[in-house]
C-alpha positions as CSV (number, residue, x, y, z in Angstrom):
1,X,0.0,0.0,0.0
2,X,3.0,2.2,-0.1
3,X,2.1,5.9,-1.4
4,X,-1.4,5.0,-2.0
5,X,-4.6,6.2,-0.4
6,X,-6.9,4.2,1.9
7,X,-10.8,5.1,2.4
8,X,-12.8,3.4,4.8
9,X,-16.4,3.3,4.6
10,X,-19.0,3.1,6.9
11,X,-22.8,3.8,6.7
12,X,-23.6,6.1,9.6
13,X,-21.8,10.0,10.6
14,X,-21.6,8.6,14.0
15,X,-19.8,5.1,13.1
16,X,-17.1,7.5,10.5
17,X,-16.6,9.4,13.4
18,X,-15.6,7.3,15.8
19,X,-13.6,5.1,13.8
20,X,-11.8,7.7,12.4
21,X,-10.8,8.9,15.9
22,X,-10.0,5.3,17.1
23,X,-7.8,5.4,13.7
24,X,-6.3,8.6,13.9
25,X,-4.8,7.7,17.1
26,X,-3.8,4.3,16.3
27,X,-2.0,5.0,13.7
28,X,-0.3,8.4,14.8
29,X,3.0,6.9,16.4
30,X,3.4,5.0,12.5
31,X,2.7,8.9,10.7
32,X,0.2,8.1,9.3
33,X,-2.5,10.5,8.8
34,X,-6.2,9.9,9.8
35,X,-9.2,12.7,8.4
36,X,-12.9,11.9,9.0
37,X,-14.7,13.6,6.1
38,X,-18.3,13.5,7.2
39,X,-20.9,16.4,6.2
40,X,-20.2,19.4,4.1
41,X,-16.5,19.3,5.1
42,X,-13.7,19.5,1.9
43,X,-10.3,18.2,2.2
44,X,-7.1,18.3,0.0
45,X,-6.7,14.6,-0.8
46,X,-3.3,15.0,-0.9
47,X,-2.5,15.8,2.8
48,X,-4.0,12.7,4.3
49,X,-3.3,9.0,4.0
50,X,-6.3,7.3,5.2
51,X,-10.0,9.0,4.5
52,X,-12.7,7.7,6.8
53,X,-16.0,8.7,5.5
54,X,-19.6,7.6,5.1
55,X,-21.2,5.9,1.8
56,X,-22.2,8.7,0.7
57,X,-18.5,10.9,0.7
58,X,-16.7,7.6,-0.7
59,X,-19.4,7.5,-3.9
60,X,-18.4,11.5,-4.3
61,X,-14.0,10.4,-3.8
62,X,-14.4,7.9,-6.1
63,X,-16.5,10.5,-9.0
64,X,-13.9,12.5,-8.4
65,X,-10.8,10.1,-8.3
66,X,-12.2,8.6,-11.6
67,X,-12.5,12.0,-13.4
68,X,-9.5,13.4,-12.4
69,X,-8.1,9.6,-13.6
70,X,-6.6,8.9,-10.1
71,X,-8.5,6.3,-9.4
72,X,-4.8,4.4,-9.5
73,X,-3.7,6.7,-6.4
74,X,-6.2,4.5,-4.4
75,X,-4.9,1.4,-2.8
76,X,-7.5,0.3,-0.5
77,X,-10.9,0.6,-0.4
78,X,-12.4,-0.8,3.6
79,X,-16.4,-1.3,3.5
80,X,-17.3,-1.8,7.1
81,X,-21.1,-2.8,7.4
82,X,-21.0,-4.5,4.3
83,X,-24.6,-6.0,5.2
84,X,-26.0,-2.8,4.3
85,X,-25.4,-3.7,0.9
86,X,-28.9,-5.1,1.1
87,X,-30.0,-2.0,3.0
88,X,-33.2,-0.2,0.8
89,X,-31.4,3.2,1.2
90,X,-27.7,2.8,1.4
91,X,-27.2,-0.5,-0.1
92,X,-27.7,1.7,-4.3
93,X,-24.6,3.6,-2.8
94,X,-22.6,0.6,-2.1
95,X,-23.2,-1.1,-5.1
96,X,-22.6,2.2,-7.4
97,X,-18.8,2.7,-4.9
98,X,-18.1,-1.2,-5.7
99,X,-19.5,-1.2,-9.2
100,X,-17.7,1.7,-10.7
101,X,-14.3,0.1,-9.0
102,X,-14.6,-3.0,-10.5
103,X,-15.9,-1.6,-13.8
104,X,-12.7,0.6,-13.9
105,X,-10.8,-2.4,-13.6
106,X,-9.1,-0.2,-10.5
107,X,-6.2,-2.0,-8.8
108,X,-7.6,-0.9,-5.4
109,X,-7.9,-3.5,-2.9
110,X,-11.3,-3.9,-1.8
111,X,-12.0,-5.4,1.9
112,X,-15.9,-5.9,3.5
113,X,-16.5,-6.7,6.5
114,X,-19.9,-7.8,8.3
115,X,-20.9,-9.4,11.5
116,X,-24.4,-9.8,10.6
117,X,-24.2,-11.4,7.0
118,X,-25.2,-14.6,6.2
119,X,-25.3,-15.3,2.4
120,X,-21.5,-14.0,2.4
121,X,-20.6,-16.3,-0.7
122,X,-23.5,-15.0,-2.6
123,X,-21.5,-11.2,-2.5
124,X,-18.0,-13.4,-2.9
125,X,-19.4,-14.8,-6.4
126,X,-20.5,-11.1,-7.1
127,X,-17.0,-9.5,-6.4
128,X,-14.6,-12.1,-7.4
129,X,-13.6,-12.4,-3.9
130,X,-12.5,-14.8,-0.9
131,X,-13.2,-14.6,2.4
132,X,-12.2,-15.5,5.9
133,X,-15.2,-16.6,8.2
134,X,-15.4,-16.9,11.9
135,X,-17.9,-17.9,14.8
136,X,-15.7,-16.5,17.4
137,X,-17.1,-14.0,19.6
138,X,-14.7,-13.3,22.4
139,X,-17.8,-12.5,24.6
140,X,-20.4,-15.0,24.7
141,X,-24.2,-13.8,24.0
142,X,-27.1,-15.4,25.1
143,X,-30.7,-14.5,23.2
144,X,-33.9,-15.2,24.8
145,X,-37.8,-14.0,24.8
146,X,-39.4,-12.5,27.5
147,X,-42.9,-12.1,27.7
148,X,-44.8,-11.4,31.2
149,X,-42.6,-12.9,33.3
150,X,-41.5,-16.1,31.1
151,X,-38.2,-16.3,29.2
152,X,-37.6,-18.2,26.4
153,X,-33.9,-19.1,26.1
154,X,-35.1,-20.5,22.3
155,X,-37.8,-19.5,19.9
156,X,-38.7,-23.5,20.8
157,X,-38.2,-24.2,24.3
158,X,-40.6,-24.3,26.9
159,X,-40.7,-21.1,28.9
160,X,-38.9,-20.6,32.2
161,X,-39.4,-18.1,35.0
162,X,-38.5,-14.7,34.6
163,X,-36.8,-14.9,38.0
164,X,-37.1,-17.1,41.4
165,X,-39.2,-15.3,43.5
166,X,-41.0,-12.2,41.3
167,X,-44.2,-11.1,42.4
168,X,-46.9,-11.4,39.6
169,X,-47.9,-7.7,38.9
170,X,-44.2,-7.4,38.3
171,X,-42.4,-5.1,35.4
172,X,-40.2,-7.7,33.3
173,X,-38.0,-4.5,32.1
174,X,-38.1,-3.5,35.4
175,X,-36.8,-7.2,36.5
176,X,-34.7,-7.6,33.9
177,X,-32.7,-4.2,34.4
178,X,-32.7,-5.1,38.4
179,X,-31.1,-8.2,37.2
180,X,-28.1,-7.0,35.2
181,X,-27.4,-3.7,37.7
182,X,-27.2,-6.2,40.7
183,X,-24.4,-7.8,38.1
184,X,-22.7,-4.9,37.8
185,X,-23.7,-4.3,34.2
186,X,-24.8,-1.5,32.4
187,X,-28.5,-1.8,30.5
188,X,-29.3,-0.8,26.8
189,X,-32.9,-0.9,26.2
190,X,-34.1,0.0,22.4
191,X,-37.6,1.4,21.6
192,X,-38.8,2.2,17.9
193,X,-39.9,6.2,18.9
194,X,-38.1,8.9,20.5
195,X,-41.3,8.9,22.8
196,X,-41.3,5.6,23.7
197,X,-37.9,6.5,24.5
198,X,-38.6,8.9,26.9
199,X,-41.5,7.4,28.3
200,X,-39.7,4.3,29.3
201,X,-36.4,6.1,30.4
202,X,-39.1,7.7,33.1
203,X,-40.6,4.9,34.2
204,X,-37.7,3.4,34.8
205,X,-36.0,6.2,36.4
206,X,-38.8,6.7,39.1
207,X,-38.6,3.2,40.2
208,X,-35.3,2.1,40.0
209,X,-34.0,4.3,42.7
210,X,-30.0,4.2,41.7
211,X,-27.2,6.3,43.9
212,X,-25.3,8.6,42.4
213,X,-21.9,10.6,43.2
214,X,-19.3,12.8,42.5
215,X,-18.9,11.9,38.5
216,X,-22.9,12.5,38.5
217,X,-22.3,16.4,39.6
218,X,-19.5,16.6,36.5
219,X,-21.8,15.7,34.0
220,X,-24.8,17.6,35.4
221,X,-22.7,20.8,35.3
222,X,-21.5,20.0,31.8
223,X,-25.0,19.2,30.6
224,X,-26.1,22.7,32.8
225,X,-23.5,24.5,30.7
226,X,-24.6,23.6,26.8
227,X,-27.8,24.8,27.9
228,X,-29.5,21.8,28.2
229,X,-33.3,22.2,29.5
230,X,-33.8,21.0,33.4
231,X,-35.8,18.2,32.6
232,X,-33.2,16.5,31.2
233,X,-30.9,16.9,33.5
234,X,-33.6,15.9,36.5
235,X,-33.8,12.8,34.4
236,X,-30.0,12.2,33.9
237,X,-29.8,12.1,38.2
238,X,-32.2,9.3,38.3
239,X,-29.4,7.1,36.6
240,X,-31.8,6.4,33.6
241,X,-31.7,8.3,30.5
242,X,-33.2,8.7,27.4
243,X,-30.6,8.9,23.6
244,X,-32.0,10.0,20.5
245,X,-32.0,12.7,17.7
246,X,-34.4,15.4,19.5
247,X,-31.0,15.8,21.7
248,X,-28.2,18.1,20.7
249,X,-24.7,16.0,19.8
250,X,-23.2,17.5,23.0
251,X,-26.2,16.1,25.1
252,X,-25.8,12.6,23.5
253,X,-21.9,13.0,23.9
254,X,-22.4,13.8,27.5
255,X,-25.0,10.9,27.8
256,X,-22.9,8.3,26.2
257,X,-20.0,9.5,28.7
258,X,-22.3,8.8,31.7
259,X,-23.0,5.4,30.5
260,X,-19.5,4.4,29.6
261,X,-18.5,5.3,33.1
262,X,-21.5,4.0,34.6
263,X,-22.6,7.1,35.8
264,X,-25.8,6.2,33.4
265,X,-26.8,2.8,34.1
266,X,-29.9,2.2,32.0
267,X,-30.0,4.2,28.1
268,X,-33.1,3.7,26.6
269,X,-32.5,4.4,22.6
270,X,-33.9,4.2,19.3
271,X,-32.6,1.5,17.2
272,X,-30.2,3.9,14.9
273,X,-27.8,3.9,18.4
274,X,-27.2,-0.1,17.0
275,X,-25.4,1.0,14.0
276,X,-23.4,3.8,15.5
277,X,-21.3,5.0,18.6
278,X,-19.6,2.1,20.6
279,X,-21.9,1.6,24.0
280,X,-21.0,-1.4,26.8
281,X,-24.0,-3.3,28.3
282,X,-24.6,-6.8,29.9
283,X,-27.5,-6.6,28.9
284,X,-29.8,-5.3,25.5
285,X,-33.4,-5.3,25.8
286,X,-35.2,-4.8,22.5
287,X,-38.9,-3.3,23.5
288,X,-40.7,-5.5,20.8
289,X,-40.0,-6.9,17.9
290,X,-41.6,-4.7,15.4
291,X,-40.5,-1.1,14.2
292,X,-42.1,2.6,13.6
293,X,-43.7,1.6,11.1
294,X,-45.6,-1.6,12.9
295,X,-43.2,-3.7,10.8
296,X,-41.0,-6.8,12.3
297,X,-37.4,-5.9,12.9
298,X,-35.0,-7.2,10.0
299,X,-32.8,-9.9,10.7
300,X,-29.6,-7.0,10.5
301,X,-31.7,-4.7,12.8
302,X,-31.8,-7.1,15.1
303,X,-28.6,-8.3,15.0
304,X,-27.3,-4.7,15.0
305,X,-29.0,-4.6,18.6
306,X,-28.2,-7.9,20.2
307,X,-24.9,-7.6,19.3
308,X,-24.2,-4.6,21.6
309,X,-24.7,-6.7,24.4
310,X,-21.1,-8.2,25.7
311,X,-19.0,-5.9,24.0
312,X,-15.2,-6.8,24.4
313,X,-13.0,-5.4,27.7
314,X,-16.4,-4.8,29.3
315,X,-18.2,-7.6,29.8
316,X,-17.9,-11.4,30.8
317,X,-21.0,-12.1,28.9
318,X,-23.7,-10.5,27.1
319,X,-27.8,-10.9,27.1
320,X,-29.8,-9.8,24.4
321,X,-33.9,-10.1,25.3
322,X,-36.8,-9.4,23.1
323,X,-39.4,-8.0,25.3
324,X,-43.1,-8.7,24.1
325,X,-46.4,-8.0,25.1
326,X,-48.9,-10.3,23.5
327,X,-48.7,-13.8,21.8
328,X,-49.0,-12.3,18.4
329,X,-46.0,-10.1,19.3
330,X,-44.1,-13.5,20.8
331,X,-44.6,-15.6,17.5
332,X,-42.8,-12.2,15.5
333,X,-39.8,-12.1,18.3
334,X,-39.2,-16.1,17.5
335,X,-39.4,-15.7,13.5
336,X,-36.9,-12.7,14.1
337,X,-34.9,-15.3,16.3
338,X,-34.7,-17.8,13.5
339,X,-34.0,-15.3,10.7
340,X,-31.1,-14.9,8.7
341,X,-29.8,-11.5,7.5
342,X,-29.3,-12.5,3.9
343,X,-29.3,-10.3,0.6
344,X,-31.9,-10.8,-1.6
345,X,-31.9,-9.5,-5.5
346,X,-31.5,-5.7,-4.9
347,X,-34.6,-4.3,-7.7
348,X,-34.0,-1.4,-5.5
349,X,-30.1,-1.0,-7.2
350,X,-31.7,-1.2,-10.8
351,X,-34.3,1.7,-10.1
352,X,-31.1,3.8,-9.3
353,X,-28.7,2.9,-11.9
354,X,-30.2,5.8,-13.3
355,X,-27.8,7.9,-11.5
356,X,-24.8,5.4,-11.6
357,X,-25.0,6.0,-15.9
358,X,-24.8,9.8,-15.5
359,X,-21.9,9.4,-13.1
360,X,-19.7,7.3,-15.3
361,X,-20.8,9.1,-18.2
362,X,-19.8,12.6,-16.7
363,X,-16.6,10.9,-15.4
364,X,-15.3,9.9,-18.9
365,X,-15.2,6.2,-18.3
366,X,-18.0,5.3,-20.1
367,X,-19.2,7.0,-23.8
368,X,-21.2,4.0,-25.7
369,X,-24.0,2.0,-24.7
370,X,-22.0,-1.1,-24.7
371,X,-19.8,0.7,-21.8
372,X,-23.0,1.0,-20.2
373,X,-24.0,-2.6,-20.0
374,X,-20.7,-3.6,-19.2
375,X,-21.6,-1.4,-16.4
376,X,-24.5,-2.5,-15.8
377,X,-23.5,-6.1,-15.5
378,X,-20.7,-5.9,-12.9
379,X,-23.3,-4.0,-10.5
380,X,-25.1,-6.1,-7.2
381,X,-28.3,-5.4,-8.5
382,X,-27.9,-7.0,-12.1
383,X,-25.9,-9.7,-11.0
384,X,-28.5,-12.8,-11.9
385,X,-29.9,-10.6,-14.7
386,X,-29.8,-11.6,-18.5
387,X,-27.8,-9.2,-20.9
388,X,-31.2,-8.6,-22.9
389,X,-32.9,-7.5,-19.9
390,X,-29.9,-5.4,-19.0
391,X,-29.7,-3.6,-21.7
392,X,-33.8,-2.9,-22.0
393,X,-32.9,-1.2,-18.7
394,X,-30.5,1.1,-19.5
395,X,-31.8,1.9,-22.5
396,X,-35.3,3.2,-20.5
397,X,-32.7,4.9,-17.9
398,X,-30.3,7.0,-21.0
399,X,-33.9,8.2,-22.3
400,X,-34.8,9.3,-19.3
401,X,-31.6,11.0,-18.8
402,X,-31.7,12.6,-22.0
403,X,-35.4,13.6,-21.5
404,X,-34.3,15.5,-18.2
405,X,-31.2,17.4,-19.9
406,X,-28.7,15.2,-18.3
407,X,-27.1,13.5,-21.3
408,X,-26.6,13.6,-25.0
409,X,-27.5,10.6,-27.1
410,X,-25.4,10.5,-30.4
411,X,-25.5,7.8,-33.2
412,X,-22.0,6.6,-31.5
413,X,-21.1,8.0,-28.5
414,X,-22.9,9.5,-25.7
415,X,-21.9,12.3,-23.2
416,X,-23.1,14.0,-20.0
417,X,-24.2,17.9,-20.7
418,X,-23.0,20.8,-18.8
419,X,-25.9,20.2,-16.3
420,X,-25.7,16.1,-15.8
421,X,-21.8,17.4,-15.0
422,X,-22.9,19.7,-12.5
423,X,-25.2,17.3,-10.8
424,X,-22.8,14.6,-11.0
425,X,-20.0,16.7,-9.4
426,X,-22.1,18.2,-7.1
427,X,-23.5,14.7,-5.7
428,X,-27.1,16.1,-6.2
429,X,-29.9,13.8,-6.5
430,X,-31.1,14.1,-10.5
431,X,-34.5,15.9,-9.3
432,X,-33.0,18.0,-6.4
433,X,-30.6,19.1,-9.4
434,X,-33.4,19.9,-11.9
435,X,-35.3,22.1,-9.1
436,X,-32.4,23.6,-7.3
437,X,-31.4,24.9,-11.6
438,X,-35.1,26.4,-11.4
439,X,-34.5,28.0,-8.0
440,X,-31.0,29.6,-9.2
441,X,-31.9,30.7,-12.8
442,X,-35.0,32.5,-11.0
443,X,-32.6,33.9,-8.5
444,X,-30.3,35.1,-11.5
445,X,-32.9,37.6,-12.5
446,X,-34.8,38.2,-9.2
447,X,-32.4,37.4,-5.9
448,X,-33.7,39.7,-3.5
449,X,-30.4,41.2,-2.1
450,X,-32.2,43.6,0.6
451,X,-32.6,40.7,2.7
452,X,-29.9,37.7,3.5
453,X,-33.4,35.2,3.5
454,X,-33.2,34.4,-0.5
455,X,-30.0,32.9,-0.2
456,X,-30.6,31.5,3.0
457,X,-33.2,29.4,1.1
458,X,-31.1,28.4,-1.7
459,X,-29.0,27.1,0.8
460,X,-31.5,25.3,2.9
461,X,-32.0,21.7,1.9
462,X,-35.2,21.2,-0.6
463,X,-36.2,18.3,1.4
464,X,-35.8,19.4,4.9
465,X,-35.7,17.1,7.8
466,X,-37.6,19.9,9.7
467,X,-40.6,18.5,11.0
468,X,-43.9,20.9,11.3
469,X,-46.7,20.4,13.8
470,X,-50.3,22.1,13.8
471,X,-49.1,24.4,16.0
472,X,-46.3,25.3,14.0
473,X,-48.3,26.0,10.5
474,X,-50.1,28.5,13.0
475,X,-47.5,30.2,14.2
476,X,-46.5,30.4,10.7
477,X,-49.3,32.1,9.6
478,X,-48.9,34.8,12.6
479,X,-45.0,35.3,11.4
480,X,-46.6,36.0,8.0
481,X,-47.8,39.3,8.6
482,X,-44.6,40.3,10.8
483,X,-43.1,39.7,7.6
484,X,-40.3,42.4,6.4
485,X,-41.3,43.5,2.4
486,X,-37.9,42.1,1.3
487,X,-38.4,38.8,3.4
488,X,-42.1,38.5,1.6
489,X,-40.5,39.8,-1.9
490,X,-38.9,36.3,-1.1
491,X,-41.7,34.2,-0.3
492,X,-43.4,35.4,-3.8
493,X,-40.3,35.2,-5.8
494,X,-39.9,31.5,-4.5
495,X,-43.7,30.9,-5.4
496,X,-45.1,30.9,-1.4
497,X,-48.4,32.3,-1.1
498,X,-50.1,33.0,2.8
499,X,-53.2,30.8,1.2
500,X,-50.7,28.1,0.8
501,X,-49.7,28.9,4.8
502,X,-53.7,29.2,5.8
503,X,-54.2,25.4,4.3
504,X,-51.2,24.1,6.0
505,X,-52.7,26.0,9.2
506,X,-56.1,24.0,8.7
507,X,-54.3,20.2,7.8
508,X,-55.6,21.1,4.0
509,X,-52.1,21.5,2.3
510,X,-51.3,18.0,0.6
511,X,-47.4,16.7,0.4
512,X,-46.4,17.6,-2.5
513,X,-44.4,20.6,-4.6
514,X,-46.9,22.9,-2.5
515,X,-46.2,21.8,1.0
516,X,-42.2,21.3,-0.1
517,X,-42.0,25.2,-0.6
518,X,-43.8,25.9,2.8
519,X,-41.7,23.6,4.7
520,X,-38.2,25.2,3.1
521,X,-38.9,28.5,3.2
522,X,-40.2,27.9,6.9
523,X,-37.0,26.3,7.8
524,X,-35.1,28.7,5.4
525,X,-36.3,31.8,8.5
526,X,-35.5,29.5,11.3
527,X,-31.8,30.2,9.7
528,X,-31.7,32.8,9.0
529,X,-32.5,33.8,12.3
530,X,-30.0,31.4,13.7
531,X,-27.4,33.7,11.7
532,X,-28.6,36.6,13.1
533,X,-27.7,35.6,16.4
534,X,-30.7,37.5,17.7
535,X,-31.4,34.4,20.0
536,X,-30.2,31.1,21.2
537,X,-30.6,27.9,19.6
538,X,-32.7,26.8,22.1
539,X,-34.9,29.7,22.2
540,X,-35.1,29.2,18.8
541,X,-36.0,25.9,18.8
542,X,-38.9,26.6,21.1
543,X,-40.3,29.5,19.2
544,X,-40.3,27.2,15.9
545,X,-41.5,23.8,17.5
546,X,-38.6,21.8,17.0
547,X,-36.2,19.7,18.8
548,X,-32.7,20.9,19.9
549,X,-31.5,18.2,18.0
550,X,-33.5,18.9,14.7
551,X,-32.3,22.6,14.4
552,X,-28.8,21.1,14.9
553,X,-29.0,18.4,12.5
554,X,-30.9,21.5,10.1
555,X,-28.0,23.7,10.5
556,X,-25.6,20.6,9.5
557,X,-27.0,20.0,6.2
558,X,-27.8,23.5,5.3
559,X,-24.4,23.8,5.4
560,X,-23.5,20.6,3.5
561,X,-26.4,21.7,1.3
562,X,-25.0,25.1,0.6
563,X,-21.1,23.6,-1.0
564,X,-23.3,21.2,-2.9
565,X,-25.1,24.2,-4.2
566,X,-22.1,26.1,-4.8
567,X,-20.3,23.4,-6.7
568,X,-23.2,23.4,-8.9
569,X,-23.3,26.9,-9.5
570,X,-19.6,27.2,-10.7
571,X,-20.1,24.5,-13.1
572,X,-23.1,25.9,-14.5
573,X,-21.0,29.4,-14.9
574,X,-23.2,31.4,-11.9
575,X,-20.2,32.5,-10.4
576,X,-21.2,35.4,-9.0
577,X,-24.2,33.2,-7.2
578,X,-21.9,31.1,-6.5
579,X,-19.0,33.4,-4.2
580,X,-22.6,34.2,-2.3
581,X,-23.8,30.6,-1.5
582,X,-19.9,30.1,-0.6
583,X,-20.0,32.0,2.9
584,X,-22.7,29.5,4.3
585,X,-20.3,27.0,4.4
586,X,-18.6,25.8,7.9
């Protein structure tokens, strides 16, 4: 690997991050140099040997790598997760990283690893690969059922008590967590909603009745001084606390602290803590075996969870228990039990190979159809396909393409247009591209400069993670006529209307292109009052209905958002637009 770059993958912000800290000072004492490119961060290549990233930044290196051609400068490419391959969101961008590699015919080493992967020869056969297997797990971890006070050490044993001597009106949870503190172990206990989070993280809390010291004050005065609201912090003392994304990444930083250094005892989570930071517990307790969305857990969810129990240099052994309520819910717990998290035939891939075509194409390594289903071919989503059907489907994807403005189709040769560059470069989605063009070429002949606001929105994400209650439409209509002219000059010019606002107000404004404008331009003034610095975040927060956490995550991808933008603009030639979008960039 000598004077060649390593990336290594992972699928989650939090995972990249911690890794590439746990990296960066492993590796110090050798010189070699760690980065963690996560967000709307840039880097020089050149001034780091080892990139750790999410799916999502390695898909944009490699664009780049393979149009700057080099791809040859990169040694070793590390997918960690590589179950997620199957994964309905990030599995495309796994297979489009992978695919384009092997299409290149790169001589970059290409590792995966998995804990939770089953059909691992099926994805050998796919890469040309070999693998090394192992059942060792240098903590042993016991998975049971637990419904009232039963346990089920195997989806088909007969049940055994809960306990030796319980009383009948007992909490399992509550038993269960009694159980593994009076073991000395630390309890993670995973619920599908932020407010089942909370609600069991208070029930727990209240009854438990756990000391607390010296190390309890230190975290309480941190948490005191990023602001963090009393209730949390009167929850923290009880030893029990709730971890998920309504808190601010201090707050979970602070939280995970406690619970490392059993300050914490019990963290009750959603299940997105399974695939990220690096937690000890004795014991996991999964709070049913279905999801948000009244769904059974996938095999990897599952796994994901129970296999935070018993985590190395912390524990002797591990217990992972899925709690249920009902027979119905126990005959899902011992199907999820007995499942395997294999990959099935990713149709998902194919629907967004649309994308993969413009990015070779606008990366110069592919200019004829037959390049294309050469492409094609080598992808995890075509991989049992017939050439004939391959080709039908590229053929409906290069129309498309060429329908939207993204590509040229010639006789001989095709090539990406100035805009499928610019979306390709700029790692925009192919519709987020089409309407963030609209927004700019109406900005290039009206941008309201009286106010900061119209920028503001061009920088704020067109699908917003913001989430907007009744309440909040309300207030929204009240901010409406508090309006500056130049702030409203900006509502018409990006096509908002206060009927639009009154519909939302009364539940009448359907999802669509309608409610997408509201919900922007809505999160558009929470940021650009943010940047005023007129209030705190948490004032803000308050005064716009949203969690702590939300207007964090918000500020996070307005700011990745915005270099997108701007790397669209210069390669469109809106330079001048361009230089303005550039100072919302951190």
């Amino acid at each position: 690997m000598e004077k060649k770059k390593v990336i290594m993958a992972l699928p989650f912000v939090a995972l990249a991050t911690e890794k590439g800290t746990r990296l960066k000072t492993l590796l110090a004492g050798a010189g070699i140099r760690v980065a963690t490119l996560v967000g709307g961060r840039a880097l020089m290549w050149q001034d780091f040997d080892v990139i750790v990233c999410t799916f999502e930044k390695a898909n944009t290196i490699v664009n780049r790598l393979m149009d700057e051609r080099n791809l040859s400068n990169l040694g070793l490419m590390i997918v960690d997760e590589l179950h997620m391959l199957g994964d309905a969101q990030r599995g495309k961008v796994v297979d489009a990283v992978l695919s384009k590699l092997r299409y290149a015919q790169a001589e970059t080493r290409i590792i995966g690893m998995s804990a939770t992967l089953d059909n691992i020869q099926d994805v050998c056969t796919w890469m040309d690969a070999f693998y090394f297997e192992t059942d060792f797990r240098p903590v042993p971890l016991t998975e049971s059922i637990v419904h009232g006070l039963c346990r089920y050490q195997s989806p088909l044993l007969q049940p055994e008590p809960l306990a030796a001597v319980v009383d009948s009106t007992s909490d399992p949870l509550l038993v269960l967590c009694q159980q593994a503190i009076e073991a000395n172990g630390n309890v993670l206990v995973f619920a599908s909603t932020r407010q089942s989070c909370e609600a069991l993280a208070k029930r727990l809390g209240a009854v438990l009745h756990l000391p607390n010291g010296a190390d309890m004050t230190a975290i309480l005065g941190q948490l005191k001084a990023c602001k963090s609201p009393l209730t949390l912090r009167q929850q923290v003392v009880t030893g029990v606390c709730h971890h998920h994304a309504g808190l601010t990444t201090d707050e979970r930083e602070l939280i995970e602290l406690g619970f490392r250094s059993s300050v914490l005892r019990v963290l009750c989570a959603t299940s997105t803590l399974s695939a990220g930071v690096n937690l000890p517990a004795r014991l996991v307790v999964i709070h049913g075996p279905t999801d948000a969305t009244n769904k059974r857990l996938s095999s990897t969810a599952y796994k994901q969870m129970a296999g935070r129990a018993g985590r190395y240099g912390h524990d002797s052994q591990g217990e992972a228990v899925v709690l249920v309520a009902s027979k119905s819910e126990l005959e899902l717990a011992r199907q999820l039990l007995g499942s395997s998290a294999s990959l099935t035939k990713a149709t998902d891939h194919q629907k967004s190979l649309e994308r993969s075509v413009l990015d070779v194409l606008a990366t110069h390594q592919a200019s004829t159809r037959q390049d294309l289903y050469s492409f094609a071919a080598r992808s995890f989503g075509f991989r049992d396909t017939r050439r004939g059907e391959i080709e039908s489907v590229v053929n409906q994807h290069l129309q498309q393409l060429e329908n939207k403005g993204f590509v040229t189709l010639g006789n001989c040769s095709l090539r990406a247009t100035t805009l499928g560059i610019a979306a390709a470069t700029a790692a925009l989605e192919m519709e987020v591209a089409l309407q963030v063009k609209r927004d700019l070429d109406c900005a290039q002949q009206h941008l309201t400069l009286d106010s900061e606001l119209h920028l503001v929105y061009l920088s704020t994400p067109i699908s917003s993670s913001v989430r907007i209650n009744m309440e909040a439409w309300q207030q929204f209509h009240n901010r409406w006529s508090a309006l500056s002219a130049p702030d409203r000059s900006v509502a018409v010019t990006v096509g908002l209307t206060e009927g639009m606002i009154v519909n939302a107000s009364q539940g009448m404004l359907s999802h669509g292109r309608a409610r997408e404008v509201a919900t922007r331009f809505y999160a558009a003034m929470l940021l650009h009052q943010l940047i005023k610095d007129e209030l705190s975040p948490s004032e803000l927060a308050w005064q716009f209905h949203i969690d702590r956490g939300a207007l964090q995550r918000l500020q996070k991808d307005a700011s990745s958002f915005s270099g997108m933008v701007t790397v669209f603009a210069q390669h469109l030639g809106m330079d001048s637009l361009a230089m303005l979008l550039g100072q919302f960039q951190v």
